[in-house]
TIRO-943649 format. One record per atom (N, C-alpha, C, O): x, y, z. Coordinates in pm, whole numbers, padded with zeros to 5 digits, always signed. Atoms other than C-alpha are relative to their C-alpha. Example, Ala and Ser with C-alpha at 12.3 -4.5 7.8 and 13.67 -1.06 7.14 Angstrom:
<pts>
+00089-00119+00000;+01230-00450+00780;+00090+00120+00000;+00194+00118+00066;-00082-00119-00006;+01367-00106+00714;-00077+00109+00073;-00026+00220+00090;
</pts>
This chain:
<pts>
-00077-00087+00092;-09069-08693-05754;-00045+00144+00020;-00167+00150+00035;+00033-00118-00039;-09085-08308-05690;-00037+00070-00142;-00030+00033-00259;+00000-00072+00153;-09161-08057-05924;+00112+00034-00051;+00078+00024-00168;-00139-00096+00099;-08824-07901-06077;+00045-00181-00046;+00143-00155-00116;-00049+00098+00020;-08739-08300-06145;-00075-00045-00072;-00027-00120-00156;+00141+00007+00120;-09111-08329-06342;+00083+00091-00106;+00126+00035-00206;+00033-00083+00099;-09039-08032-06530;+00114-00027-00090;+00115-00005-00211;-00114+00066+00080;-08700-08181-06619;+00007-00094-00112;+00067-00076-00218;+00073+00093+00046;-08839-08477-06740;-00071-00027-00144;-00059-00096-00245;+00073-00101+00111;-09066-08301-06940;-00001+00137-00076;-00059+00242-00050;-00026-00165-00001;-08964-08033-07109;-00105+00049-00099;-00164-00035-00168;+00119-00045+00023;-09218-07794-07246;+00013-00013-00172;+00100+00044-00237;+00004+00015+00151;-09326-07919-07633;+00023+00154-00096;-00051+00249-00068;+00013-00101+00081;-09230-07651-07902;-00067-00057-00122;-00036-00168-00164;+00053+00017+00077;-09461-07635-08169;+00072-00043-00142;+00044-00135-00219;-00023-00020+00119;-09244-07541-08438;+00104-00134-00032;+00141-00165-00146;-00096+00134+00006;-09019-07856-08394;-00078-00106-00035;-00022-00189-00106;+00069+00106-00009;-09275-08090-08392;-00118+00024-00142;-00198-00067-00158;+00125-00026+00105;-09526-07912-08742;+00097-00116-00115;+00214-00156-00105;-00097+00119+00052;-09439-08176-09017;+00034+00113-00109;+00021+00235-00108;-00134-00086+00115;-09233-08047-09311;-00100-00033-00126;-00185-00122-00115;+00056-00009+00117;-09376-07998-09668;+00095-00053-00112;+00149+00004-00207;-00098+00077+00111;-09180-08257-09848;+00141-00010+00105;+00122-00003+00227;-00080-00004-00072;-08811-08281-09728;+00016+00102+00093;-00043+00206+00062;-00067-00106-00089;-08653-08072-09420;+00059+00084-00070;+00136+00058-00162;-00093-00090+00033;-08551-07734-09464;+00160-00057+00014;+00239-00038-00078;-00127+00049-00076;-08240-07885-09299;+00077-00105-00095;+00190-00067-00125;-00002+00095+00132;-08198-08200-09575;+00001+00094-00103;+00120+00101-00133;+00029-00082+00113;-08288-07950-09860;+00136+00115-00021;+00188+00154-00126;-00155-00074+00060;-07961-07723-09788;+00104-00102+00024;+00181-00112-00071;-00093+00109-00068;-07739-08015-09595;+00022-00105-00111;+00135-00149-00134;+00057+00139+00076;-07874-08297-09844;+00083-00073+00033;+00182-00120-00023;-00050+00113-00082;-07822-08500-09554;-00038-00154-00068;+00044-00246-00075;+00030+00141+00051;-07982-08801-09705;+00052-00079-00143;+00035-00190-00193;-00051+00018+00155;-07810-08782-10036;+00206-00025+00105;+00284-00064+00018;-00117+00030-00098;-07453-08831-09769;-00068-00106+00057;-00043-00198-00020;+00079+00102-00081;-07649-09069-09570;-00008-00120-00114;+00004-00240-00090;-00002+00144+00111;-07672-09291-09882;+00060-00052-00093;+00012-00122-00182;-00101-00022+00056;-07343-09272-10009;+00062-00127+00035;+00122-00197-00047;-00073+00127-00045;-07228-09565-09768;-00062-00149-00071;-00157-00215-00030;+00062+00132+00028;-07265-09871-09984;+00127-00151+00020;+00185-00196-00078;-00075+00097-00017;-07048-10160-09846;+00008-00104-00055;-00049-00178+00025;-00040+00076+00043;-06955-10426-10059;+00024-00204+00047;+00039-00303-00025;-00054+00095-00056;-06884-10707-09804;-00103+00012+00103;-00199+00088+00097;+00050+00023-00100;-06997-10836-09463;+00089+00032+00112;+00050-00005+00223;-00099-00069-00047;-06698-10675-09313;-00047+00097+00110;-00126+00190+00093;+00054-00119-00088;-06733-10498-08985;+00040+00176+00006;-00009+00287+00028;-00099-00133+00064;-06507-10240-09070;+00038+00044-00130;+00132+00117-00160;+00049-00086+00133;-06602-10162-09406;-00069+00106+00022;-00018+00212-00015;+00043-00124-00051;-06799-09928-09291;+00052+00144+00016;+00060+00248-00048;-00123-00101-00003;-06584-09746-09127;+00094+00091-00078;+00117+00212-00083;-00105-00069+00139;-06334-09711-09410;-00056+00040-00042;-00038+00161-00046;+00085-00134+00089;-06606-09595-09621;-00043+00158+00046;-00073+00247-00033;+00070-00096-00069;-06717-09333-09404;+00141+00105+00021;+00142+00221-00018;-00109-00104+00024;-06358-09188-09340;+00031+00028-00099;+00036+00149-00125;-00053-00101+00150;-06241-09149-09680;-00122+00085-00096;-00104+00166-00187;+00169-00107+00017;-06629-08997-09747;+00065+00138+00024;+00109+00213-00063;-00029-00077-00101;-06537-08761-09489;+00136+00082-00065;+00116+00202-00076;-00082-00029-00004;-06189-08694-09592;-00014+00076-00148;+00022+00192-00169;+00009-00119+00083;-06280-08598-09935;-00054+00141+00022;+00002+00243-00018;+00039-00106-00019;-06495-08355-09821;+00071+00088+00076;+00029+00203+00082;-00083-00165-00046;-06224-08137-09628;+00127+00025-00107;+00210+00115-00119;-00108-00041+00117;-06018-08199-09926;-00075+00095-00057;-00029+00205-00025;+00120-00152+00094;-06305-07943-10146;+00000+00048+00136;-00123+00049+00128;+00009-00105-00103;-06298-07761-09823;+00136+00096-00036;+00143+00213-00076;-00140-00041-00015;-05934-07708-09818;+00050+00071-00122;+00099+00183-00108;-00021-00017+00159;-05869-07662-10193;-00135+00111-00032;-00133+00148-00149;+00061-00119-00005;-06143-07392-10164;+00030+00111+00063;-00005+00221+00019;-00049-00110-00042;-05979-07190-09925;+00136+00034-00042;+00208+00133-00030;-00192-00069+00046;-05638-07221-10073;-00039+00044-00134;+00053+00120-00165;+00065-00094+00102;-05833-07087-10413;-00025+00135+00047;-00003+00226-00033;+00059-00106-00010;-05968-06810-10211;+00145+00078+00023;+00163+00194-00015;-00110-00101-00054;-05589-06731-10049;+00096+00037-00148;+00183+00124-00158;-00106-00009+00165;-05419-06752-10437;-00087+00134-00010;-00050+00241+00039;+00035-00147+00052;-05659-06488-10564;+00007+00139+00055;+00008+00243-00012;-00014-00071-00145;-05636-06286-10257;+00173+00034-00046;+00189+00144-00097;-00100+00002+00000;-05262-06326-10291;+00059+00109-00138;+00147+00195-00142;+00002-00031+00181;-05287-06231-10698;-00016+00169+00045;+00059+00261+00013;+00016-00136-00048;-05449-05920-10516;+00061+00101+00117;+00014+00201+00171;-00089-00096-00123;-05209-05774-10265;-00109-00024+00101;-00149+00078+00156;+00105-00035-00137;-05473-05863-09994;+00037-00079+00089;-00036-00174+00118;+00002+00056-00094;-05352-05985-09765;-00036-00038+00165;+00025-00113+00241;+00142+00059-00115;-05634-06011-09466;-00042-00079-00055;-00015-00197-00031;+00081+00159+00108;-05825-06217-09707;+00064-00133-00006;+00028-00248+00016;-00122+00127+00048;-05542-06425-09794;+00023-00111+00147;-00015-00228+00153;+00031+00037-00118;-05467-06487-09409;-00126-00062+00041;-00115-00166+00107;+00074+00058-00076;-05785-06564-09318;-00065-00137-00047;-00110-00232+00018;+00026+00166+00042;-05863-06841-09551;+00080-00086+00044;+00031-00190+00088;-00112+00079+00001;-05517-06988-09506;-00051-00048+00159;-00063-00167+00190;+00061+00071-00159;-05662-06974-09075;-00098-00102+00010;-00092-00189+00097;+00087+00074+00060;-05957-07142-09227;+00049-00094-00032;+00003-00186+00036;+00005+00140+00035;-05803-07428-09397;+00074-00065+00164;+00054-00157+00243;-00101+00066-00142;-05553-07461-09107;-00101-00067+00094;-00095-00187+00118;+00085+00102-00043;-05838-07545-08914;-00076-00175-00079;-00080-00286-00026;-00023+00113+00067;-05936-07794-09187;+00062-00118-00009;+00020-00232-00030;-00100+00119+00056;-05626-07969-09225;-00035-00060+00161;-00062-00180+00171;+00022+00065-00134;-05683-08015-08817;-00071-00120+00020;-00038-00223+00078;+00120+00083-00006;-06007-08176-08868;+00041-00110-00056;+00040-00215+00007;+00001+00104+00069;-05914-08379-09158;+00120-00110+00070;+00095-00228+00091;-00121+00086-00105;-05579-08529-08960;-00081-00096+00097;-00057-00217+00099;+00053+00088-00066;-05837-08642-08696;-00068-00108-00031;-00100-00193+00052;+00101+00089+00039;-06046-08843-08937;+00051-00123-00008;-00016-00222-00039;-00151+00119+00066;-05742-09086-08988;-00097-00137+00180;-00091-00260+00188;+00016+00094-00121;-05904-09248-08619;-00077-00097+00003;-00048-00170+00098;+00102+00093+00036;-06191-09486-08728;+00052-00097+00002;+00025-00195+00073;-00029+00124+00013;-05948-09682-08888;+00160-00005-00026;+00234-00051-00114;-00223-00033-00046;-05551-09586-08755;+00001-00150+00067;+00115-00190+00092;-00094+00108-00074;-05556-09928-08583;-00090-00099-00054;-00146-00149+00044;-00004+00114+00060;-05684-10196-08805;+00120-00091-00028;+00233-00061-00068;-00084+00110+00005;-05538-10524-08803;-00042-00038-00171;-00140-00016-00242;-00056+00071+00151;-05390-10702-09144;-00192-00103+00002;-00264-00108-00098;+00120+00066+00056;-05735-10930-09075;-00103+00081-00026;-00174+00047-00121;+00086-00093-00010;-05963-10624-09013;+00006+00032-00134;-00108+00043-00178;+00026-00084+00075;-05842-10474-09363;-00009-00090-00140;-00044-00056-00253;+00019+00089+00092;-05819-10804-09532;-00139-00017-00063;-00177-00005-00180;+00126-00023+00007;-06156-10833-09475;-00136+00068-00108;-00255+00042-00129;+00111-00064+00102;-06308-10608-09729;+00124+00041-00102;+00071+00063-00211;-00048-00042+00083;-06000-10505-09924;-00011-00025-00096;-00010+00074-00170;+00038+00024+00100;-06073-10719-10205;-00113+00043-00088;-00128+00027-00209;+00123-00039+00081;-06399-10565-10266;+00034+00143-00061;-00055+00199-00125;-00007-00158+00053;-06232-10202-10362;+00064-00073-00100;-00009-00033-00190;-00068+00017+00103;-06008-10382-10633;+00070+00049-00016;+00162+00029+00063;-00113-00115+00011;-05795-10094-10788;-00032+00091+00044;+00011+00183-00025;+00038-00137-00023;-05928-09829-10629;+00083+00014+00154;+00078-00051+00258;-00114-00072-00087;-05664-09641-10426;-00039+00171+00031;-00113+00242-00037;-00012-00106-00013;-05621-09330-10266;+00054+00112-00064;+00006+00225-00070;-00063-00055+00082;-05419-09196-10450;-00048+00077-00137;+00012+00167-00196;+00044-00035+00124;-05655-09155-10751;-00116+00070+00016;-00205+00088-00067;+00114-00151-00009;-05878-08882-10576;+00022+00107-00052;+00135+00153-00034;-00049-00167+00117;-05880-08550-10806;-00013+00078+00072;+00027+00186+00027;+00038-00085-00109;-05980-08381-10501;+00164+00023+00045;+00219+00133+00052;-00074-00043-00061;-05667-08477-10359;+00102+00071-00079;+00162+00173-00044;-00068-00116+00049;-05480-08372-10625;+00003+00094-00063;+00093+00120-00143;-00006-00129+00018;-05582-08068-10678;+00091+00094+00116;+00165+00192+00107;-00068-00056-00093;-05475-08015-10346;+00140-00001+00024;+00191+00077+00105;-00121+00030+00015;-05132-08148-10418;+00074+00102-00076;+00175+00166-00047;-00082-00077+00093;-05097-07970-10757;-00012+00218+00081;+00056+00316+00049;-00004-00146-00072;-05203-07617-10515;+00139+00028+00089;+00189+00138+00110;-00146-00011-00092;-04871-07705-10287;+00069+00042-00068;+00163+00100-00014;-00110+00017+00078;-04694-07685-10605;+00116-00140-00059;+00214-00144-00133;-00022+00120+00031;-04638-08049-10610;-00078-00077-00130;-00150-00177-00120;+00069+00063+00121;-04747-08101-11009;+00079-00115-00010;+00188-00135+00045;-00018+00085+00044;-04747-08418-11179;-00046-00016-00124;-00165-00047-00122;+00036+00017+00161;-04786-08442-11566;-00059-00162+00027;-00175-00195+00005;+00053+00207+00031;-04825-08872-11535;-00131-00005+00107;-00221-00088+00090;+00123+00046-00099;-05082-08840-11232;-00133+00122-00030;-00242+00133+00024;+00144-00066+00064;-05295-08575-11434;-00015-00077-00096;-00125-00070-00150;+00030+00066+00083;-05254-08802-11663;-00108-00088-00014;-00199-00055-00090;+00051+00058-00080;-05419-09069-11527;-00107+00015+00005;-00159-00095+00021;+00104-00025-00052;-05733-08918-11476;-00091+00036-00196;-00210+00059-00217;+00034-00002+00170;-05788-08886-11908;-00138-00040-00010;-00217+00052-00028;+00105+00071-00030;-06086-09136-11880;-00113+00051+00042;-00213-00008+00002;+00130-00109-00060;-06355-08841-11673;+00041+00101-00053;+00120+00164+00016;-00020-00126+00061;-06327-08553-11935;+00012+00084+00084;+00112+00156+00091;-00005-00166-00066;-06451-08295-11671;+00107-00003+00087;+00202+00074+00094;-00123+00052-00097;-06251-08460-11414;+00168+00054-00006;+00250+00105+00071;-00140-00065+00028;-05953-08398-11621;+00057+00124-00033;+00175+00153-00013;-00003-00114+00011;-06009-08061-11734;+00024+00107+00108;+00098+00206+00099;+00011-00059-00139;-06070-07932-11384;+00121+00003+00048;+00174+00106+00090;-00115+00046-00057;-05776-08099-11281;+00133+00079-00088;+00219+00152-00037;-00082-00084+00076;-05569-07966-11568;+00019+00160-00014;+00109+00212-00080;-00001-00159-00036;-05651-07576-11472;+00068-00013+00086;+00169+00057+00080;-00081-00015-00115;-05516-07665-11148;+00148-00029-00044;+00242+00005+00028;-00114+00044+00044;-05244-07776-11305;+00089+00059-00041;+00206+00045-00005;-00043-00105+00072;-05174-07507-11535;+00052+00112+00062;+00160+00170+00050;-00022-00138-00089;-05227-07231-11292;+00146-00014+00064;+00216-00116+00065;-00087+00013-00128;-04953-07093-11031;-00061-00079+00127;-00180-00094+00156;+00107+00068-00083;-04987-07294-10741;+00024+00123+00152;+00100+00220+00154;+00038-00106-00128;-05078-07105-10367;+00127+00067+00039;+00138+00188+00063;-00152-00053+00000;-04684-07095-10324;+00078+00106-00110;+00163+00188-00074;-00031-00074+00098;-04602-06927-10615;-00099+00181+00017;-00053+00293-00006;+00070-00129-00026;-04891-06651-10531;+00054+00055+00089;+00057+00178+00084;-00096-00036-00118;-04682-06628-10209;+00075+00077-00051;+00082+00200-00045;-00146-00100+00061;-04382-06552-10391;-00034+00152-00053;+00030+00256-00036;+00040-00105+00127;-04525-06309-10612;-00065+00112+00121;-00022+00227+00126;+00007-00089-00081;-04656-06137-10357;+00038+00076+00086;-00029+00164+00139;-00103-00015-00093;-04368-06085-10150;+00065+00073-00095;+00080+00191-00065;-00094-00076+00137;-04179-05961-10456;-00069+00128+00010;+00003+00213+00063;+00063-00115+00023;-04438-05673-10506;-00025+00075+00141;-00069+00190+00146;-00020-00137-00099;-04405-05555-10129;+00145+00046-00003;+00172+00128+00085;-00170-00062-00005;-04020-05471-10185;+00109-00166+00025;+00232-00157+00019;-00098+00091-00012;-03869-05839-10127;+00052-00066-00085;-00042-00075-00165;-00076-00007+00118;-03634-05968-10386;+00002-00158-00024;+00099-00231-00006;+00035+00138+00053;-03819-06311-10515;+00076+00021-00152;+00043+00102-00238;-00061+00045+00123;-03573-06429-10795;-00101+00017-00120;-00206-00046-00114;+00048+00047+00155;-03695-06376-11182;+00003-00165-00013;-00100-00230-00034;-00016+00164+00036;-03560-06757-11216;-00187-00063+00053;-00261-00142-00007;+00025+00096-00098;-03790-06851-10953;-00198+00066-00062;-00295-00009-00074;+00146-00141+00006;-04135-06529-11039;-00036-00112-00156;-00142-00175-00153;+00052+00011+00104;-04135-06667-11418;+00052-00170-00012;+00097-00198-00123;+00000+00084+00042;-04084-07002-11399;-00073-00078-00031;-00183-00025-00012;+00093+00080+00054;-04273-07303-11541;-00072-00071+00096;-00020-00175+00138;+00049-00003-00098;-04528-07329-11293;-00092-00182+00008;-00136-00239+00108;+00034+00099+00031;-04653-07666-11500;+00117-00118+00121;+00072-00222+00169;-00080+00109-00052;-04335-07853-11304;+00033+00010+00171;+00073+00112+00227;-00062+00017-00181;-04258-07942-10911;+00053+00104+00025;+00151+00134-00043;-00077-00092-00084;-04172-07654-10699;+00141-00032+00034;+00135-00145+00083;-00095+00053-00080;-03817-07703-10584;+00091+00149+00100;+00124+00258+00052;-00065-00084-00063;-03644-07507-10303;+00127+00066-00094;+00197+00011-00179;-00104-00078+00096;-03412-07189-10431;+00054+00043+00109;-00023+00043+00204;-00084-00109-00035;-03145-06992-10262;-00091+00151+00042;-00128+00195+00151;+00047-00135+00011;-03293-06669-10332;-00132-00002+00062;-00177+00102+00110;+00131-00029-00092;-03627-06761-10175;+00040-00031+00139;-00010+00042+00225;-00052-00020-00109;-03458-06864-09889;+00074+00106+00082;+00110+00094+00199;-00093-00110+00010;-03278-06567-09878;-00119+00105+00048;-00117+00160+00158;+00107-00057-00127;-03646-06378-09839;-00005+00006+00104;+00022+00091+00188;+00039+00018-00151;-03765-06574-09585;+00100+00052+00117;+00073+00133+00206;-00152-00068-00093;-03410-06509-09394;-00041+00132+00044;-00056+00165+00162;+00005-00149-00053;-03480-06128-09436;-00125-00023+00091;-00120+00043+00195;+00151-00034-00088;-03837-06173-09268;-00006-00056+00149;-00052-00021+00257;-00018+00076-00126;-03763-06400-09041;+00143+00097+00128;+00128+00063+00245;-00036-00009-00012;-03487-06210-08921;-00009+00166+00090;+00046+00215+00188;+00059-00164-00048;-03658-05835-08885;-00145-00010+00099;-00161-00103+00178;+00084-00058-00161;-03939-05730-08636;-00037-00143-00013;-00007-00213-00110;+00049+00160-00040;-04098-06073-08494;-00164+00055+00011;-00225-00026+00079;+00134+00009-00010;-04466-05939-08509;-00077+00076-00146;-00184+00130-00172;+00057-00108+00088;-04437-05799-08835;-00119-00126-00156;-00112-00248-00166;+00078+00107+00075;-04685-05978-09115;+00053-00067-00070;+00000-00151-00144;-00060+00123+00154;-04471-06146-09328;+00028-00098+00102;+00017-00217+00074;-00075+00119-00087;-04334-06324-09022;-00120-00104+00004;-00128-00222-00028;+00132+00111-00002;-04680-06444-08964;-00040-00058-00121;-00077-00176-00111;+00061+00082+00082;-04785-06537-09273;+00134-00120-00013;+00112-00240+00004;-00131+00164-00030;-04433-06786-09276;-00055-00005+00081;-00163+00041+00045;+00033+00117-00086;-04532-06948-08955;-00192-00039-00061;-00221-00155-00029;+00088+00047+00051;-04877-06995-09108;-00052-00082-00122;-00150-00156-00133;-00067+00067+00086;-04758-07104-09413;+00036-00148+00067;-00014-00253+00029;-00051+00133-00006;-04539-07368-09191;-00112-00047+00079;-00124-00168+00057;+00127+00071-00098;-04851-07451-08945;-00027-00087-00148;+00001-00206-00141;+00088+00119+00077;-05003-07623-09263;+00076-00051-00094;+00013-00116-00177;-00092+00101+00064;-04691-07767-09441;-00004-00079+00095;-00027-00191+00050;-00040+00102-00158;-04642-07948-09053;-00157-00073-00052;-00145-00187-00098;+00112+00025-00006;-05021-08001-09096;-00039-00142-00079;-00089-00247-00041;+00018+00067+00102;-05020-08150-09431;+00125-00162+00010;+00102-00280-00017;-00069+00089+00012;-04687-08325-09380;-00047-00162+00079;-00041-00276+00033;+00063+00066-00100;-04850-08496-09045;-00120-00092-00050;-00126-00207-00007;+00106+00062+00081;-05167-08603-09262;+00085-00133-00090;+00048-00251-00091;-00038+00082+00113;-04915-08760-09542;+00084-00164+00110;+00103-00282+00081;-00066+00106-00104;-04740-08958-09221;-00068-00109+00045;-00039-00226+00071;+00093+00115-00116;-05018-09101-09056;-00083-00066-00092;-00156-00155-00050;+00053+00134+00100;-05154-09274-09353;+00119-00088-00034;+00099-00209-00038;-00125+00089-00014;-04802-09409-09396;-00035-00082+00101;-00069-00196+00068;+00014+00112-00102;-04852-09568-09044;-00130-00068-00008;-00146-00185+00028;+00153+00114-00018;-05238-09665-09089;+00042-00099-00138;+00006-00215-00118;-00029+00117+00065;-05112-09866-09401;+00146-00052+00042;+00209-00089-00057;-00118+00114+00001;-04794-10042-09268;-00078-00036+00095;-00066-00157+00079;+00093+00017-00116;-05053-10082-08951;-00066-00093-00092;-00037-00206-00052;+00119+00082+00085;-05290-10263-09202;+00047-00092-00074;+00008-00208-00068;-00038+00106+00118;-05124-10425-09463;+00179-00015-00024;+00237-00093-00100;-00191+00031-00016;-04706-10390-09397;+00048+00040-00157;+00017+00145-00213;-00110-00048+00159;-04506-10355-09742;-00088-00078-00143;-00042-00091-00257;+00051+00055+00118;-04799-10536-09945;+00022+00095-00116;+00053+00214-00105;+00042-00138+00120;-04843-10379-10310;-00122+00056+00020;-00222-00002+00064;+00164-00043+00004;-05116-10140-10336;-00077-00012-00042;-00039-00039-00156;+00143-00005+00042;-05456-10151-10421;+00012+00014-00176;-00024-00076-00252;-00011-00036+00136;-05383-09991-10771;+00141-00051-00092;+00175-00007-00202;-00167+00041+00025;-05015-10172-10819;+00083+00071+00024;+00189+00028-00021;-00078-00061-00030;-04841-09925-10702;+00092-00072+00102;+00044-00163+00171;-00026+00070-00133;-04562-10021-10451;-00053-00013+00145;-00005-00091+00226;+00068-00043-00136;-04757-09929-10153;+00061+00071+00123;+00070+00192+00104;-00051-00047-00063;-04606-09846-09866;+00100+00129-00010;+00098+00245+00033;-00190-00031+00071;-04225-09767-10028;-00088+00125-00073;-00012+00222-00079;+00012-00077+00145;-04430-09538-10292;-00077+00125+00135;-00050+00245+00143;+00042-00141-00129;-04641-09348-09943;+00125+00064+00059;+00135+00187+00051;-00157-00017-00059;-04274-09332-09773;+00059+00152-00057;+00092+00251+00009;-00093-00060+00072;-04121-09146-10078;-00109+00141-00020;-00077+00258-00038;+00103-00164+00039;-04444-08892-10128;+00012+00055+00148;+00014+00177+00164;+00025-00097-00139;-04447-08847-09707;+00127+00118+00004;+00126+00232+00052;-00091-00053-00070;-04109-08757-09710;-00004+00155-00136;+00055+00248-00082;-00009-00102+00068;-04142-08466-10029;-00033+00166+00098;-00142+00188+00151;+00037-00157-00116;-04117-08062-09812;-00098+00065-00055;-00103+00082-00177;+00099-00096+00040;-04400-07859-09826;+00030+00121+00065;+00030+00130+00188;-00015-00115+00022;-04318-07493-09886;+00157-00019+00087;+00170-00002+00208;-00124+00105-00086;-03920-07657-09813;+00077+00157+00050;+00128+00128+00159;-00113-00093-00014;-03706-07286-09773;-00070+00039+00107;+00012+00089+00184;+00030-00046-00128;-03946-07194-09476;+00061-00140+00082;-00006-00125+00184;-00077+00116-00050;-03757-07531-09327;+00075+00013-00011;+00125-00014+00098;-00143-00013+00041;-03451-07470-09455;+00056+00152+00058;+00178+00165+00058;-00017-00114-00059;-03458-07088-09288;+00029-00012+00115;+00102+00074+00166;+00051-00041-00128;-03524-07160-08973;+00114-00066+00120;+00114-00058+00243;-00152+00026-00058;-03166-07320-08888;+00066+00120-00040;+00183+00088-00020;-00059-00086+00017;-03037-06970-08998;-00051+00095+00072;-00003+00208+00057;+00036-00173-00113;-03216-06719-08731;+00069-00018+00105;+00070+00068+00194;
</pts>
């Protein structure tokens, strides 16, 4: 063996890697890796319990990712700032990327693979993460019966019920577009921000003008950035559609819901729908 193939071999000890730690790792102590690390408690003897636990772990956590930067782009928005606003919204966009990929652990379980441990979650569904819908009620997709729902964890529901209350990230949109000179409807500026967004005329009618004038000017970008993470989000709401007809076909769900039929009808709802509805008019 020569020397440059020794020294390879061996590479030269650093001290500071190797002094022991004074109680936990700096590294554990901000990360609190071991407090994640001991989160996975599997239920079954299931090989792919695991798994599932570990993606929807995972998945909450870019939900509080995501739902933190679309907080940061609302207030941002509230404030005419729009750099700020942009750059969170680039921020989650990467997010929603990540979180889309997490779907792979367990996108191709078989009906025995999910049989396997399903009984040990009982009612516990996806659906009844507050994480996620916060992130739902931020699209502008409120629900009075599915904040409901959550009555039972006081803080849980409180939290959930600000989000609720507030405008959601779309609505800061609007409002902000209005106050550079573009002519967001009263109907649409003061409406009851408690109920489902639904596509208007008159906001379509914006987008039209923006979409329609210079092609590098910022409003244009913030619409295609806007639609990057409606596509984003919509793509997320799809591919759990296919990992459960992949898994379990048209069973009922976990929580009685219809399952499938009830993912189907939420995949297909538009996120931020008049930038979709514009874009057959340029």
């Amino acid at each position: 063996m020569n020397d440059r193939s020794t020294a390879l071999a061996d590479p030269i000890a650093d001290d500071a890697l190797t002094r022991p730690f004074t109680g936990a790792s700096p590294y554990d102590s901000y990360v609190h890796a071991s407090v994640l690390n001991s989160m996975q408690q599997p239920l079954t003897d299931a090989p792919d319990e695991m798994g599932f636990l570990v993606t929807t772990q995972v998945m909450e956590l870019w939900f509080t990712l995501i739902v933190h930067e679309w907080r940061t782009a609302r207030v941002a928005f509230a404030k005419d700032d729009l750099p700020v606003a942009m750059d969170a919204l680039t921020r989650s966009r990467r997010a929603l990327t990540a979180l889309n990929g997490s779907w792979a652990p367990i996108a191709a379980l078989t009906p025995a693979q999910f049989n396997g441990f399903r009984a040990a979650f009982g009612k516990a569904s996806g659906f009844q993460s507050a994480m996620y819908r916060h992130l739902e009620f931020l699209l502008g997709d409120k629900s009075a019966g599915l904040l409901r729902s959550h009555r039972g964890d006081p803080a849980v529901h409180e939290a959930l019920s600000e989000t609720y209350r507030e405008p959601s990230l779309y609505d800061e949109v609007l409002g902000f577009l209005h106050r550079q000179g573009l002519h967001v409807p009263m109907r649409v500026r003061e409406r009851d921000v408690t109920q489902p967004y639904a596509s208007d005329p008159g906001v379509v009618d914006v987008w039209r003008e923006i979409y329609a004038g210079p092609q590098h000017h910022p409003h244009l970008a913030l619409g295609e950035l806007l639609t990057d993470i409606a596509e984003l989000v919509t793509r997320w709401r799809f591919e759990h559609v296919l990992v459960v007809r992949r898994a379990m076909g048209s069973k009922p769900g976990s929580a009685g819901s219809s399952g499938l039929a009830w993912l189907e009808q939420r995949a297909a709802r538009p996120v931020f729908p008049e930038l979709w509805e514009v874009r057959g008019d340029v």
